[in-house]
C-alpha positions in Angstrom: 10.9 8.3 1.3 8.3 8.5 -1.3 7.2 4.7 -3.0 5.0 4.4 -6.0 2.6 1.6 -5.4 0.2 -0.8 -7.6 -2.4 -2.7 -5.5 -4.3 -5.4 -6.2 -7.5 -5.7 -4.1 -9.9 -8.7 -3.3 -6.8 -11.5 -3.9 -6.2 -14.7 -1.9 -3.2 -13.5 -0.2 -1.7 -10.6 1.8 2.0 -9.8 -0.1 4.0 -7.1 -0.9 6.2 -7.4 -4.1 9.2 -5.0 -4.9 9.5 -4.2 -8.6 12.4 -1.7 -8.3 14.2 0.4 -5.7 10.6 2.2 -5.3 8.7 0.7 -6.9 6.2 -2.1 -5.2 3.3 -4.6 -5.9 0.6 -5.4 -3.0 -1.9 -8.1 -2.9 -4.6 -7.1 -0.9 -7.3 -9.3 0.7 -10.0 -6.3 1.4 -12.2 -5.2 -1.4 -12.2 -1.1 -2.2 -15.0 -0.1 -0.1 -15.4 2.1 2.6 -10.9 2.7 3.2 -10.2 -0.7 3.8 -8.1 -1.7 1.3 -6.3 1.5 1.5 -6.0 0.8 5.5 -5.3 -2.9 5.2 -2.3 -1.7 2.3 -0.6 0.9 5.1 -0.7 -1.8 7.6 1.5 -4.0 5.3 3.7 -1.4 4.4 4.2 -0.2 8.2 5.0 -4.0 9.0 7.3 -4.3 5.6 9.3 -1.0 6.1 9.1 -1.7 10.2 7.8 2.0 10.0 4.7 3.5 12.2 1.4 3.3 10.9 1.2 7.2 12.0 4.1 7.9 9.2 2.7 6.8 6.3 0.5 8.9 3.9 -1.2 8.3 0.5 -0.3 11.4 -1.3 -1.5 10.7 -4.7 -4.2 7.9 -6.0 -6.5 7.6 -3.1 -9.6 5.8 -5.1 -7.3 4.2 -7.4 -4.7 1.0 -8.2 -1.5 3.0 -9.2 -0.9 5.3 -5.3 1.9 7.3 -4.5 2.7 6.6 -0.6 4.9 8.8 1.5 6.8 7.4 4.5 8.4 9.9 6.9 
């Protein structure tokens, strides 16, 4: 299953948001530095989708907002 994501670092709140069939919005408490946005957003989505952390890959947009995530 492949999911296009927009996250929004630094926020208040830990949240995922679905736009459209896959399509999804994430509010992210960790700032961009050193991966740990981008590990705090596959934790969330392994939690959302009840999927292992070990199956999820960022294929596309790994230093940016707009990511294309891959679950297997």
């Amino acid at each position: 299953m492949i999911i296009n994501v927009r996250v929004k670092p630094g926020s208040s709140e830990q949240k995922i948001f679905k736009i459209s069939e896959n399509k999804f919005l994430i509010l992210l408490k960790s700032k961009p530095e050193n991966n740990k946005a981008n590990i705090e957003m596959i934790n969330l989505i392994s939690k959302y989708f009840k999927v292992p952390y070990t199956k999820i890959k960022i294929k596309l947009g790994l230093t940016g907002l707009k990511k294309t995530v891959e679950l297997k």
